[in-house]
C-alpha positions in Angstrom: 0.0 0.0 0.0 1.3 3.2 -1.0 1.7 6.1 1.6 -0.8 8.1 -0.1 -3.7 5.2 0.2 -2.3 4.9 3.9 -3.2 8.4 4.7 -6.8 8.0 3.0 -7.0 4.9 4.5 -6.3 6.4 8.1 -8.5 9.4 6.9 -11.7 7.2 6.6 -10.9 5.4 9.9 -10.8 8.9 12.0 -14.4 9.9 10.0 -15.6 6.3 10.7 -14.9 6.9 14.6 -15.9 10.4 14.3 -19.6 9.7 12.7 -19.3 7.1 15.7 -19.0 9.2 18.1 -21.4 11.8 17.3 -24.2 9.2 16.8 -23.3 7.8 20.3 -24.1 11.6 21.4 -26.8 12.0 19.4 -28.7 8.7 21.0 -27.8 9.9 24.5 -29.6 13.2 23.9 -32.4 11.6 22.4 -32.9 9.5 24.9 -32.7 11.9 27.6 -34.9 14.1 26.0 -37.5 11.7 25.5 -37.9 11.2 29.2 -35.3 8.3 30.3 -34.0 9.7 33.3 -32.0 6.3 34.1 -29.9 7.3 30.9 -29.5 10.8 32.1 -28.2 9.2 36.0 -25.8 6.9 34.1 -24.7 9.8 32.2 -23.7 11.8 35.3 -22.0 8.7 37.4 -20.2 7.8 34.8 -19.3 11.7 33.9 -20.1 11.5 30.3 -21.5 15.0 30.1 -18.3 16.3 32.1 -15.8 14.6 29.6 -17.8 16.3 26.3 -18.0 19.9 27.9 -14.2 19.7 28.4 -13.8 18.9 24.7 -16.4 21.7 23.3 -14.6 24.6 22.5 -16.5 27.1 24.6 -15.3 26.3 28.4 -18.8 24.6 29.5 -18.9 24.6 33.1 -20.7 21.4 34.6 -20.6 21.8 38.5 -24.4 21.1 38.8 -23.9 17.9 37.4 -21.9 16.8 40.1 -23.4 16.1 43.6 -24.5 13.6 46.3 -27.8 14.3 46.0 -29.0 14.2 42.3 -31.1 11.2 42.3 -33.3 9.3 39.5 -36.4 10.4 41.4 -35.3 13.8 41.9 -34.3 13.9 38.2 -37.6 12.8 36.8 -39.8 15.2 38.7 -37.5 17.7 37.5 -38.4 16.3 33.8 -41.9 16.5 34.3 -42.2 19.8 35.3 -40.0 20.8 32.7 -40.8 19.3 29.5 -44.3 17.4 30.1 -47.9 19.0 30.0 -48.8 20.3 32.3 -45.4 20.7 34.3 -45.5 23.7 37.1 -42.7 25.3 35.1 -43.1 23.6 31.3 -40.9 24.3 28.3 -41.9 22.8 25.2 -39.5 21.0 24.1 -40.2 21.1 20.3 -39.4 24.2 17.5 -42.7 25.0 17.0 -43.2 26.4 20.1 -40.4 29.1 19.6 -40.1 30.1 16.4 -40.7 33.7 16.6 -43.4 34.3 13.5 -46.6 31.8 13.9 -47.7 29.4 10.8 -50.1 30.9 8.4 -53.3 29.7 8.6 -52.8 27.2 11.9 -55.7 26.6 14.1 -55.1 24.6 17.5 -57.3 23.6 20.2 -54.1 23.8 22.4 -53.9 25.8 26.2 -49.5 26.6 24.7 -51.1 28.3 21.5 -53.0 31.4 20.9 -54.5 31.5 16.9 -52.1 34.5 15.0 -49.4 34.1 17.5 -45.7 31.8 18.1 -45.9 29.1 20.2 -48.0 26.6 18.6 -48.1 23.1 18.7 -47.0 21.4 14.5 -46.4 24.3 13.0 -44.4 24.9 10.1 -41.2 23.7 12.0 -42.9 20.4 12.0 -44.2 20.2 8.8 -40.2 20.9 7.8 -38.7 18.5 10.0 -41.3 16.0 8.8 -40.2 16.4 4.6 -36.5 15.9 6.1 -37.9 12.6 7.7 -39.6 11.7 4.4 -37.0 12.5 2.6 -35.0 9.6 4.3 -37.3 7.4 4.8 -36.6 7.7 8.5 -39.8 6.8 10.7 -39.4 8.5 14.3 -40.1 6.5 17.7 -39.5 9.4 20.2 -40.6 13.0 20.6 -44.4 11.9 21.1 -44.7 11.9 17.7 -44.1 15.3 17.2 -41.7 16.1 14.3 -39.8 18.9 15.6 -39.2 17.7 19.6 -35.6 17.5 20.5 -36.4 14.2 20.9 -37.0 13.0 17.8 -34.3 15.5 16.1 -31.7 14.0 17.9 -33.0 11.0 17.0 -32.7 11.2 13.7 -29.1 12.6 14.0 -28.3 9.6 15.6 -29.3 7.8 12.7 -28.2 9.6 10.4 -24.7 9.3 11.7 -24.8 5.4 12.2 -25.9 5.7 8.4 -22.5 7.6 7.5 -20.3 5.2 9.8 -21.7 2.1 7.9 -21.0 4.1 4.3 -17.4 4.7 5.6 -17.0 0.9 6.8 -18.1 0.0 3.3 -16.1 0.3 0.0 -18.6 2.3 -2.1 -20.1 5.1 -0.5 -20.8 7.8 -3.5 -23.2 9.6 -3.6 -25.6 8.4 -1.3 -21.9 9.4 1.6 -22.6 13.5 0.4 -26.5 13.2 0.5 -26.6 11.6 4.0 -23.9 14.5 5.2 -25.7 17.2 3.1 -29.3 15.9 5.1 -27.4 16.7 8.1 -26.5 20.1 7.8 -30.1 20.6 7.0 -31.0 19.4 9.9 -28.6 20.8 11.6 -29.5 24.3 10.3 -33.2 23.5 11.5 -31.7 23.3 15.5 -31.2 27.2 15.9 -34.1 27.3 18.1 -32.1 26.0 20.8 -31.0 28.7 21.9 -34.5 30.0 22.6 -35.1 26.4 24.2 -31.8 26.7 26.3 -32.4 30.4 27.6 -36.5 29.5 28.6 -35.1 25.9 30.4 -32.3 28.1 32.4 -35.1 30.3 33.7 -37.1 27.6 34.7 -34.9 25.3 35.9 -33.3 27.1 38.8 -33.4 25.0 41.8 -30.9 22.3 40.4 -30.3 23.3 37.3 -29.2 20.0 35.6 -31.5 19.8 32.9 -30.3 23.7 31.8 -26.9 22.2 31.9 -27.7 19.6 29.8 -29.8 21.6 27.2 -26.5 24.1 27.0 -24.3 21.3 26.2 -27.1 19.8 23.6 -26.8 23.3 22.5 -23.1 23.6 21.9 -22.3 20.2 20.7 -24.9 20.8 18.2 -23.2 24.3 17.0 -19.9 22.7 17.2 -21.4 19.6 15.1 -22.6 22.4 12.2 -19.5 23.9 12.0 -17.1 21.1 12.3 -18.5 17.5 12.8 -20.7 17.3 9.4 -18.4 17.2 6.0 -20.7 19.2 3.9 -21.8 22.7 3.1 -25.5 23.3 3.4 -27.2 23.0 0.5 -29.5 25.9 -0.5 -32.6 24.1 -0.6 -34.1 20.7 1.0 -33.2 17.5 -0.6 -35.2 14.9 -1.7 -32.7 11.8 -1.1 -33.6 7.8 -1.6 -31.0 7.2 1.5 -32.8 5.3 4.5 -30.8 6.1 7.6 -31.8 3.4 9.5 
């Protein structure tokens, strides 16, 4: 083997560990997100969430996710009242309800949405999120079947990423390598709402304050992920690709 296929060879192994990675992130998240506090507990014995913020570029600190008296219990009240109707200081955890112009035309029978105003319930978020899911052929089992919950985003991240490990494992990626990367940065580009979501969690969650930590990591691995994780520019309208991610 030449040097030259050494170094492509070694180049596919560090993107084949890479796409690894970030799908192992991606499935944590989603999990979390989707109410499985036991992940979240694991996460925080084992320091999982303490070893990624060190590695973001942006000096994360993660004191709250340390201490004696975090508990699963503890944890999942702190869930519900967070991210499940009707929790005493709920945050929607899906775009729709934080996109700043409301969907035209979108009537809701919903207590979260007011008719002409943000903060509905499958809005045009969803409907988006959705044709990215159609797209791939990718069929969501978390997010309460909601399109555009965190849940279900990072769900299909996930997959989308165990998609591009297999393609780099294989010996003919092609085409189908770029789409799957370019379906990413769409994606990707669909998660700015997170900030919104991180700054209405932080106010909210104030007594602990692990869930805001987590949401600002989600937030900053996410960022970091657009900008350096996915190999492909954002393409300037949504694609229709025949790629199933799962």
């Amino acid at each position: 083997m030449s040097t030259r296929d050494g170094d492509s060879s070694a180049g596919d192994s560090d993107a084949h560990a890479m796409a690894q990675a970030r799908g192992h992130v991606y499935e944590l998240l989603a999990a979390i997100f989707d109410g499985e506090v036991d992940r979240l507990v694991a996460a925080l014995d084992d320091g999982t969430f303490a070893d990624l913020a060190a590695v973001l570029p942006s000096g994360l600190g993660t004191d709250e996710l340390v201490g004696e008296e975090l508990d699963e219990r503890a944890l999942k009240v702190g869930y519900d009242n967070l991210f499940v109707v009707p929790g005493d200081h709920y945050v929607p955890p899906f775009a729709s309800a934080h996109v700043t112009d409301p969907s035209e035309e979108f009537e809701s029978d919903s207590p979260y949405h007011t008719v002409g105003e943000a903060g509905e319930l499958l809005g045009d978020p969803a409907a988006a999120m959705a044709r990215l899911y159609g797209a791939a052929g990718f069929k969501q089992t978390r997010g309460d079947d909601i399109p555009d919950h965190l849940a279900a985003c990072f769900e299909f991240m996930c997959a989308l990423c165990e998609r591009e490990a297999a393609l780099l494992n294989g010996s003919e990626a092609g085409d189908e390598l770029a789409s799957v990367r370019e379906l990413q940065a769409s994606t990707l580009a669909r998660l700015g709402w997170i900030d919104a979501f991180e700054q209405a969690v932080a106010s909210e969650d104030t007594v602990e304050g692990v869930f805001a930590v987590v949401v600002r990591i989600a937030r900053t691995f996410t960022a970091w992920d657009a900008r350096e994780g996915v190999a492909a520019e954002v393409p300037t309208a949504e694609p229709h690709y025949g790629t199933d991610p799962q």
